[in-house]
Structures are given as C-alpha cells and as structure tokens.
ChimeraX commands (.cxc) that place a marker at each C-alpha (Angstrom):
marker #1 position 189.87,121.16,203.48 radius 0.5
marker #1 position 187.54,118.52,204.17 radius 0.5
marker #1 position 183.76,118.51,202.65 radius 0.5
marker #1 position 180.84,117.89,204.82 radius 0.5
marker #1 position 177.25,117.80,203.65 radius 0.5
marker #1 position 177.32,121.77,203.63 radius 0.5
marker #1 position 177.92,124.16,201.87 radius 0.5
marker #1 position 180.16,125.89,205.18 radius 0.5
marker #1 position 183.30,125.40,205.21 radius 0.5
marker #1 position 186.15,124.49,207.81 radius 0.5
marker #1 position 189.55,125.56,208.94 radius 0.5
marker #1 position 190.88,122.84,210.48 radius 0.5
marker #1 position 190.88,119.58,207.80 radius 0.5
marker #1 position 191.04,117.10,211.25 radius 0.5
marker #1 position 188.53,118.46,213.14 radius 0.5
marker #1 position 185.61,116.19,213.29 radius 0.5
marker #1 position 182.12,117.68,211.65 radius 0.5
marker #1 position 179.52,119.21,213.62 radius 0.5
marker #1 position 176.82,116.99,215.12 radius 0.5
marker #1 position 174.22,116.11,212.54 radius 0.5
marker #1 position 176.55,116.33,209.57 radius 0.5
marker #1 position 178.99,113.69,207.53 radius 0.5
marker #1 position 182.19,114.05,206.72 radius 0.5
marker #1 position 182.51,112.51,203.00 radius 0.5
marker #1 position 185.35,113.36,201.21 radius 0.5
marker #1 position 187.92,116.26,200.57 radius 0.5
marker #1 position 187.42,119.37,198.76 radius 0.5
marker #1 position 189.91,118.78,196.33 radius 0.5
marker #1 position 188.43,115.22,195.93 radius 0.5
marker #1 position 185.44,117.05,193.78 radius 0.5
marker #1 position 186.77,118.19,190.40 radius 0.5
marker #1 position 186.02,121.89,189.87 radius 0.5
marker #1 position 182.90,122.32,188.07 radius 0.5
marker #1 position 182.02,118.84,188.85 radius 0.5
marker #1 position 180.77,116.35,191.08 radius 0.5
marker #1 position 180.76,113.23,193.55 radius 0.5
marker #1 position 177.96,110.68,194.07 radius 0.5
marker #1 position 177.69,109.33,197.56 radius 0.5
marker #1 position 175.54,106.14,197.71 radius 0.5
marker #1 position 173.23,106.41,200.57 radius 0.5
marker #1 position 170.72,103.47,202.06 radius 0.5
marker #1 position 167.64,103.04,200.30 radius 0.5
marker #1 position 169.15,104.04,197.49 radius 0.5
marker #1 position 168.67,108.05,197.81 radius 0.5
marker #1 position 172.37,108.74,196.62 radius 0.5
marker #1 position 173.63,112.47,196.83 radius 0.5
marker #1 position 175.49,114.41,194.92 radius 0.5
marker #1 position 178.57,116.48,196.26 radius 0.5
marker #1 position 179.60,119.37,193.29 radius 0.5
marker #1 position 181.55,121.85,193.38 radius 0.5
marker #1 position 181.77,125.24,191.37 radius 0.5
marker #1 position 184.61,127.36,189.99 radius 0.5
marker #1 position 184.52,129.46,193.24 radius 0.5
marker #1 position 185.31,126.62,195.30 radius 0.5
marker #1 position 181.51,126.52,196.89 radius 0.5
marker #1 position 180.20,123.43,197.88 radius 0.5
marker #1 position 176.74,122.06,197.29 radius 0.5
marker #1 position 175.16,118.01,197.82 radius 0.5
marker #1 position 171.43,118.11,196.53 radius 0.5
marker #1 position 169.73,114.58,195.92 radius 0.5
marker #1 position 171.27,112.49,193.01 radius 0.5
marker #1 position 168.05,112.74,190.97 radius 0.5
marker #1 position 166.27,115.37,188.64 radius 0.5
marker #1 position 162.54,116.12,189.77 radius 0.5
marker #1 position 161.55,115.36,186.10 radius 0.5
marker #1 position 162.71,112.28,185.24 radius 0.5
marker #1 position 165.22,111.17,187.74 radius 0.5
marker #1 position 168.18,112.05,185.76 radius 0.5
marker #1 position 171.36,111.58,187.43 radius 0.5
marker #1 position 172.27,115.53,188.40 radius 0.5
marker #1 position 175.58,114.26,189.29 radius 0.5
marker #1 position 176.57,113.74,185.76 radius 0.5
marker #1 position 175.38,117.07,184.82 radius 0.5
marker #1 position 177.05,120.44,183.76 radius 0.5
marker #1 position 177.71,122.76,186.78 radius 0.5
marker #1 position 178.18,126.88,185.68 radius 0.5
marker #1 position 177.17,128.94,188.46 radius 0.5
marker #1 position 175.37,127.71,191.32 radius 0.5
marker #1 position 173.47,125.25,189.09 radius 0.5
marker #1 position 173.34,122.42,187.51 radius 0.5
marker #1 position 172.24,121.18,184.39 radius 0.5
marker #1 position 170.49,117.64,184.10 radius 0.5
marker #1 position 172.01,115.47,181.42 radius 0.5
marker #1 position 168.49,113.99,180.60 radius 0.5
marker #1 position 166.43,117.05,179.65 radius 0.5
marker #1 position 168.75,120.24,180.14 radius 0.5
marker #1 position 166.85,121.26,183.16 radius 0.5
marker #1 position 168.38,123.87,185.30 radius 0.5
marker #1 position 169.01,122.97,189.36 radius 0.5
marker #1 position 169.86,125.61,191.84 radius 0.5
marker #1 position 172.56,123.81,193.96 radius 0.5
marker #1 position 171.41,125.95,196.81 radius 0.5
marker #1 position 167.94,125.04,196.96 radius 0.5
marker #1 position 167.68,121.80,194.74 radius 0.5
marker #1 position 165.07,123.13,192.32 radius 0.5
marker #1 position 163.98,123.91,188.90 radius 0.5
marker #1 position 164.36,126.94,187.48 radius 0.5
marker #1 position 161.50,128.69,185.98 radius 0.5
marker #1 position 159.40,127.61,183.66 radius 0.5
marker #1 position 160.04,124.06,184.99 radius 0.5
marker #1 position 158.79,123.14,188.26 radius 0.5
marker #1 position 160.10,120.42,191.04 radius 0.5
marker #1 position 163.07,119.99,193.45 radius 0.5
marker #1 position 165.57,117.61,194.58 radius 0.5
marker #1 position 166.14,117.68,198.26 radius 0.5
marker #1 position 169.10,120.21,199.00 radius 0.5
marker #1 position 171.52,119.05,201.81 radius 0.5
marker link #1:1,2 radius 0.2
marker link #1:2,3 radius 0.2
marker link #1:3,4 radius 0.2
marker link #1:4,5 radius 0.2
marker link #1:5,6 radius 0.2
marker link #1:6,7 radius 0.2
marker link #1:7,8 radius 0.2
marker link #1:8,9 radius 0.2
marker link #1:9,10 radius 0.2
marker link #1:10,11 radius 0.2
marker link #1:11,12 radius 0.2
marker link #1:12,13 radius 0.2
marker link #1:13,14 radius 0.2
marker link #1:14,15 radius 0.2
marker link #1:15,16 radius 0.2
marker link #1:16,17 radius 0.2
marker link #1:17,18 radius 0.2
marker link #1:18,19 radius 0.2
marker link #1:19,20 radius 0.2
marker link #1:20,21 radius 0.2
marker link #1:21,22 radius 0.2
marker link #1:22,23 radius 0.2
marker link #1:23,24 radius 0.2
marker link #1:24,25 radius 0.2
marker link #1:25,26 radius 0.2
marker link #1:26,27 radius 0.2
marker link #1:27,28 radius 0.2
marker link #1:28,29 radius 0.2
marker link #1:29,30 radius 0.2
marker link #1:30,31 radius 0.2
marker link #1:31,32 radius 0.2
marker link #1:32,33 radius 0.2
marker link #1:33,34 radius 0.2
marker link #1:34,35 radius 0.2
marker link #1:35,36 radius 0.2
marker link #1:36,37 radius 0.2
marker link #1:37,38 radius 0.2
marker link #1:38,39 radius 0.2
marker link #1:39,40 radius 0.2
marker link #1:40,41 radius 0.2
marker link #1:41,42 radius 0.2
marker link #1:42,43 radius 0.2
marker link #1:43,44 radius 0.2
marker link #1:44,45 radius 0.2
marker link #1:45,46 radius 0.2
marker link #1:46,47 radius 0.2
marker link #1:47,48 radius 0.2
marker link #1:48,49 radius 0.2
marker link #1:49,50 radius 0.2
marker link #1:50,51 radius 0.2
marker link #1:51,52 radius 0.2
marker link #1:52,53 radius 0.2
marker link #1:53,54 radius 0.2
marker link #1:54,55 radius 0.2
marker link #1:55,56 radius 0.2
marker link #1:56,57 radius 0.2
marker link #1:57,58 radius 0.2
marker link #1:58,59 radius 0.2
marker link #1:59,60 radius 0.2
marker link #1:60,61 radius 0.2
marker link #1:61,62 radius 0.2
marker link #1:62,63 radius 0.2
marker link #1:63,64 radius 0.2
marker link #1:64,65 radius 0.2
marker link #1:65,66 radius 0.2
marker link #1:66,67 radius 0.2
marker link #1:67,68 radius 0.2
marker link #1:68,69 radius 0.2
marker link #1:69,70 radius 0.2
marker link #1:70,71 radius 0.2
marker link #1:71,72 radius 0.2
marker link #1:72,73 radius 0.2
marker link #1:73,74 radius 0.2
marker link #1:74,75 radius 0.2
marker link #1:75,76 radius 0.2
marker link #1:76,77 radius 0.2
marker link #1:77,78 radius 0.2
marker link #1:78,79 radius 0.2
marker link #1:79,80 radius 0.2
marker link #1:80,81 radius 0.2
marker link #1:81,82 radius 0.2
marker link #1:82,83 radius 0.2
marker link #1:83,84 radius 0.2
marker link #1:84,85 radius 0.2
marker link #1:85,86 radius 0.2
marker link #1:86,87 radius 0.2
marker link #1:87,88 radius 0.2
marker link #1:88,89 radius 0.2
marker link #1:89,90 radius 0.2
marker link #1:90,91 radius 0.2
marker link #1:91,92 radius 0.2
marker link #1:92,93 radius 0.2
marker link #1:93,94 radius 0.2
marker link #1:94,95 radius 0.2
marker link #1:95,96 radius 0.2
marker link #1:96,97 radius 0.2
marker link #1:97,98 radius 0.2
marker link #1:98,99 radius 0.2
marker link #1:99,100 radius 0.2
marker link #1:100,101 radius 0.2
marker link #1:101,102 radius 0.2
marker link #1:102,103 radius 0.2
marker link #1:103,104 radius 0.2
marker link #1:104,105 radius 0.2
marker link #1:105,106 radius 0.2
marker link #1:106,107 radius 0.2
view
C-alpha cells in the first residue's frame, strides 16, 4: 500500500492519488511507531509516521514550541512526543496537548 499525504488509505498500490494529494512513499517504507521526513520547498519539511495500528499521519516537521524536529520523536497512540521538550502532538490535528498550547499544521 502506497502512502499519500492522508491519513485514508488505498486498495490499489498503482493507482495514482487523488487530485490535490502526493504520493510519497510506501506504507511499509515508515517503520511502525515511527516516521519519515519529506523535505518540502521553503524548507517546511513534513513528517510521515505511522502507529502500531498501521494509521497514517504527516503533520509539519516542527514542534510549535521550539521547532523540535517531531519526526524524531516517540509515537504511542495517535501522538507524538517532541524530542526537545516532551511535548505531546496529536497526529490528527497537529497540536499540543493540554496544558501546552500551539500546533503544527496537520496534512
């Protein structure tokens, strides 16, 4: 199965993606409880990760606190620990979980 920038997923590993979206690597290309950067123009790079029930998530390569690198965090869950600080991400929606505040832009 082929990842796009989604968190859907497909059936058919040739088809092309839907309009609007990049294909960017394979599902089994993003280790389980891990992640992928993708380097993006302007340097905005993304992060693809991947949880131990095979979900898919890409949220913006950088922590809202200090611009940690989220992709060389700890995934459990749906979130994602920032290797800086130990802030929590939601990989669905990019941000902070209580009592911190801020998000990284959720793809």
């Amino acid at each position: 199965m082929d990842a796009t920038v989604s968190t859907a997923e497909t059936s058919d590993a040739a088809a092309a993606p839907a309009a609007g979206w990049q294909r960017i690597c394979r599902v089994d290309d993003i280790p389980v409880l891990g992640a992928r950067r993708v380097a993006r123009a302007r340097g905005m790079d993304v992060a693809v990760f991947r949880n131990d029930r095979d979900q898919v998530f890409a949220v913006l390569d950088r922590c809202p606190h200090k611009g940690g690198p989220l992709s060389q965090g700890i995934v459990f869950g749906t979130s994602v620990a920032c290797p800086l600080h130990n802030w929590t991400i939601a990989l669905d929606t990019g941000c902070a979980q209580a009592p911190d505040e801020g998000c990284a832009q959720a793809f």
